[in-house]
N, C-alpha and C positions, 0 to 999 in steps of 0.2 A: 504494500500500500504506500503509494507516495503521499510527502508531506500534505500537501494541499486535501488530499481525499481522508486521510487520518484526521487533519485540523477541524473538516466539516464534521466529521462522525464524532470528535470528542466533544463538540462545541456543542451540537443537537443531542447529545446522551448529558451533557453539563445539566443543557437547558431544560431538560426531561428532568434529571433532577430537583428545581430549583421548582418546578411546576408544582409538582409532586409533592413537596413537602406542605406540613400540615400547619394552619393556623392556628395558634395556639389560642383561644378567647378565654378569660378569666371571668367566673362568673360567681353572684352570688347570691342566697337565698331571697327571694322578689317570687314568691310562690301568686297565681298563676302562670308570670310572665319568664320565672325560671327555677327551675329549682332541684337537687334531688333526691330517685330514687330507685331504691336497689342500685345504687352507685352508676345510675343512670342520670343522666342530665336532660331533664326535658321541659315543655313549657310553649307560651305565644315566641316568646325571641328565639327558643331553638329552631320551630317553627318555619320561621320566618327566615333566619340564616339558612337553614338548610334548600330553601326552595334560593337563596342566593347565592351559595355553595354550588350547587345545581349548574346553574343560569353561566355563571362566573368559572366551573371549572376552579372551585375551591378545597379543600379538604378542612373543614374544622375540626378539632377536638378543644376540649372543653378542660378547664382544671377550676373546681367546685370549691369553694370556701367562705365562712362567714363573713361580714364584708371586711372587718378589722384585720383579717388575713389576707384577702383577696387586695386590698390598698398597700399593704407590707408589698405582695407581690406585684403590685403594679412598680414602685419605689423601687425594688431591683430590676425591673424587667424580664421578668420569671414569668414571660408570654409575652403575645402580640398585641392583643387586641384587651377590653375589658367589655363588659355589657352592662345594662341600667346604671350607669354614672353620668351623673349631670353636671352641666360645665361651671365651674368654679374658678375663680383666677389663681385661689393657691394649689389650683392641679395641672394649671398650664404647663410647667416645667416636666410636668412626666408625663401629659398625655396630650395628644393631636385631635383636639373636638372634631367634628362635622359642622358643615354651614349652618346656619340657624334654618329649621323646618326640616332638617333631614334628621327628626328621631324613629326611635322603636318604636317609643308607646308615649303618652303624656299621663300623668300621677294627678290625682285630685286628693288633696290630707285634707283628712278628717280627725277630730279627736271621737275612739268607743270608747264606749261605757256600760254600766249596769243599767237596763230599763229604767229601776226605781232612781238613778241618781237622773238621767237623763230629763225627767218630766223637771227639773228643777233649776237646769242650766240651759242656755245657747248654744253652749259649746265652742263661745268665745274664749278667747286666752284671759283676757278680764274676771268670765267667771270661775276660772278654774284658779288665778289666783287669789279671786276676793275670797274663796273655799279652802285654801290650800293644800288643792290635792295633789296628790301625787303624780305624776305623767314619767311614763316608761316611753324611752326613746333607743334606738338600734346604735351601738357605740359607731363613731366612724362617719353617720350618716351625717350628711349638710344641712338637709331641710330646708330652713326659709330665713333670711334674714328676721322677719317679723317674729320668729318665735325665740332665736336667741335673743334680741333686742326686748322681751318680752320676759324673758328666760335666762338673762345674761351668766356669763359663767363665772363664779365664786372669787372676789377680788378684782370683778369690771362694772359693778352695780353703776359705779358714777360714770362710766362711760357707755351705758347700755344704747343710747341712740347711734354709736359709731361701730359697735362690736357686731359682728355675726358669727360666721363656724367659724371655728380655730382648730386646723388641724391636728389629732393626737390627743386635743386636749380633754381630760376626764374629768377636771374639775367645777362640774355641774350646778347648776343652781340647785340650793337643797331642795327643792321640790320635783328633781329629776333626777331618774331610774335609768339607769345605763345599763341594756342588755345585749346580747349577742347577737339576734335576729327578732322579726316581729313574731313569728310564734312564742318565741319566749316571753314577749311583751305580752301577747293573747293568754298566754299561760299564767303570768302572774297578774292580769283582770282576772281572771275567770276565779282563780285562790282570793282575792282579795288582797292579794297583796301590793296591787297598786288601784288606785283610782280610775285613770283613763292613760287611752294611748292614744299617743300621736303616729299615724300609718294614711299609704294610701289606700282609700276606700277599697280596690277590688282586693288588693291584698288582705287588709284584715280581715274580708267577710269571708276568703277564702279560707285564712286560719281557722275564724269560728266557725265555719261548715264543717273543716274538718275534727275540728273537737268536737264536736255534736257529733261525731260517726264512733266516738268511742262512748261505749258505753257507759263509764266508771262517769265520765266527765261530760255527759249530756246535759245533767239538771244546772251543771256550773254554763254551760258555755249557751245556753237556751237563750239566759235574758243579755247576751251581749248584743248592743247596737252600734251602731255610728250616728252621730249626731250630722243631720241636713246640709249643716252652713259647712259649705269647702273654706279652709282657712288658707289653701293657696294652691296652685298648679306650678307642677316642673314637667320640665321635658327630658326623655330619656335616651343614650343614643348607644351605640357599638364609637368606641372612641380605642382609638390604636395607641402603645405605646410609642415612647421618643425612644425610648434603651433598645425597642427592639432589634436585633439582627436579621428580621426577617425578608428576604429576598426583595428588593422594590418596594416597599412596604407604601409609604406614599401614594405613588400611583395605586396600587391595591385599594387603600380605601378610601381612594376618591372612585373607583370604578364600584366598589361594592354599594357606596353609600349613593351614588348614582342608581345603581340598583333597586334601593330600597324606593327612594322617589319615585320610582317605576313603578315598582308594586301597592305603594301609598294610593300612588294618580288610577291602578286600574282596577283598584277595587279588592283587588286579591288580600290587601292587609285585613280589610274588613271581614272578608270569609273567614280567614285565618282565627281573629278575635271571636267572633261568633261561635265557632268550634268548641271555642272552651268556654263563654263565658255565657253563651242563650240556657 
């Protein structure tokens, strides 16, 4: 084989290679939209990438973790991609957003609660702390400027109109409950051992449907509601690491997230959603 006919065959076996290789997405519990089980990853965003996977000639695979692990692994670039993380200025440095309207999903947070406490409140941040109850929040998560500003965090009191999330940081307003994921927050409603949770609506009602599927914990998870008033909307996207080494990476998800737009504009995200949540 001469040079020239060997340089073609190793250049197109390279580029087989580089094709080939698997996206890594970092994901974290956002149950219906991701989640898992039997050490399966599924959901609306699996969903949805995989019909883009498809389309794109992608391979995804998945690496699963609470989000407080799943943001360690975005900070080393322990994967390519991450899923449901919403754009934040102090995560610019480690991750590549999407244009604004090219998300997964959009979040509507609501604070649940007990029936009986509900007929009592708005479900204003006002009156939860004219009450001072409790609120379980997912460590890690960003939320909303309006509920740290509301909420500020222990040693920012006098600066609460300037503060929002602080990355890392645990030290909570005393009337905030830092747990692992929002089933854990659903779990200690339903014990009583917190007052309300701040989640978004499909998520939590997902949790309380499935606490009501266990037996032991039907009578607890029965009177859990959400309260009407949405206290804010975020947007959700598949957003790619800066560390990553992954082949072209850039280009990749400007042609994926081009993708999604596609399936946004022809309807098909909407089937998708419907699947799981009519």
């Amino acid at each position: 084989m001469n040079l020239f006919k060997f340089t073609v065959v190793f250049t197109l076996f390279y580029a087989g290679l580089l094709t080939a290789k698997e996206l890594v997405v970092i994901s974290h519990p956002f149950p219906p939209w991701q989640y898992s089980e039997n050490g399966q990853v599924k959901g609306i965003n699996i969903d949805l990438l995989s019909l883009v996977g498809e389309r794109l000639d992608i391979q995804f695979s998945y690496k699963h973790q609470p989000w407080s692990r799943a943001w360690r692994s975005v900070k080393r670039a322990d994967g390519d991609a991450v899923i449901s993380s919403s754009r934040k200025e102090q995560r610019e440095q480690y991750l590549l957003f999407p244009p604004i309207g090219t998300d997964l999903w959009t979040s509507h947070y609501v604070f649940f609660t007990h029936s009986h406490y509900q007929q009592n409140y708005s479900g204003s941040y006002q009156d939860i702390l004219a009450d001072k109850l409790k609120v379980c929040v997912v460590n890690g998560y960003s939320y909303d400027a309006s509920f740290w500003q509301n909420f500020p965090y222990q040693g920012n009191e006098q600066l609460s109109e300037r503060i929002s999330y602080q990355p890392d940081n645990r030290n909570y307003h005393p009337l905030v409950v830092g747990a692992n994921s929002t089933e854990e927050c659903i779990g200690l409603l339903a014990r009583h051992r917190v007052k309300v949770v701040l989640s978004d609506k499909s998520i939590g009602l997902y949790e309380i449907n499935k606490l009501k599927s266990n037996e032991k914990m039907y009578l607890a998870a029965k009177g859990l509601v959400a309260y009407p008033k949405v206290l804010f909307n975020k947007g959700y996207s598949i957003s790619f690491v800066k560390g990553s080494t992954y082949p072209e990476l850039e280009a990749v998800s400007k042609e994926i997230w081009a993708q999604l737009r596609v399936i946004h504009e022809s309807g098909e995200y909407q089937k998708i959603v419907r699947r799981w949540l009519d």
